[in-house]
N, C-alpha and C positions, 0 to 999 in steps of 0.2 A: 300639220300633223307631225307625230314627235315616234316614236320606239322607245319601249321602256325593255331593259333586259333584267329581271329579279335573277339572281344567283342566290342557290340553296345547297348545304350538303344536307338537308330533311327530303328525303321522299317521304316524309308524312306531309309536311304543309305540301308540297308541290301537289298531292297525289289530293289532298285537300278541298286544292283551288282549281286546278284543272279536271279533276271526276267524279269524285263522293260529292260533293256542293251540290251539286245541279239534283242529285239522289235525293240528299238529305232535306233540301227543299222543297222536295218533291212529298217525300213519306214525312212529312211532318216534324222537321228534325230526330229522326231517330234511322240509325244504322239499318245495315241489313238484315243483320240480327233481333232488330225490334226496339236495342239497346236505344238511349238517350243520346245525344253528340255529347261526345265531351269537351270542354272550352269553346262552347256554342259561342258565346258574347263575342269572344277574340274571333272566333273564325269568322262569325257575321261582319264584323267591322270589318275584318278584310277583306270581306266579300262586298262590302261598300265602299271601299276605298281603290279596290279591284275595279269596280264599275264607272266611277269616276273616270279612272286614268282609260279605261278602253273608249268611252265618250269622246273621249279629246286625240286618242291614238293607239299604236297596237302594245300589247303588254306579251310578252312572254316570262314563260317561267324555265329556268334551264338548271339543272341536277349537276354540282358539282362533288370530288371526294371530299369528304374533312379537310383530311390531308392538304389537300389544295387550296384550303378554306380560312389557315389558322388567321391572318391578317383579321381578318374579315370578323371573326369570330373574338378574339379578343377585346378589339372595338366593341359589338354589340357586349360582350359579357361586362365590358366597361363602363358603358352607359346603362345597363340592368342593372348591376352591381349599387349605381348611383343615384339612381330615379327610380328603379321597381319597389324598393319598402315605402317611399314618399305615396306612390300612387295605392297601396294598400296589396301588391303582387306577392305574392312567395312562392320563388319557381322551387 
């Protein structure tokens, strides 16, 4: 058994994968407002990739500031930057 620690400065994905999920799967993918999820595909695939890793050990998700993030954050804008128009993305 392994710990996985995800670090985010999104309280939207955190808020995501730890509360609204469990809702939106519930009501049919659609908000509390009645609205549709938005970027359902992406969130679903996290939420299966989410399920994998807790199979195998604990996952947490932990809120950090930007601020405290840039490292982190450059990297991923770096790899976006270089694979997201190949895969068909435009953030």
């Amino acid at each position: 058994m392994f710990s996985v620690n995800i670090f985010s400065d999104s309280r939207y994905v955190i808020n995501c994968m730890e509360t609204w999920l469990r809702n939106w799967r519930r009501n049919g993918w659609r908000t509390a407002s009645g609205k549709v999820v938005r970027n359902r595909n992406l969130i679903r695939h996290a939420d299966d990739l989410q399920a994998e890793l807790r199979s195998i050990g604990d996952l947490t998700y932990n809120w950090i500031p930007r601020e405290d993030n840039d490292e982190a954050d450059w990297y991923c804008n770096d790899v976006m930057g270089n694979n997201c128009y190949m895969s068909g993305f435009r953030p």
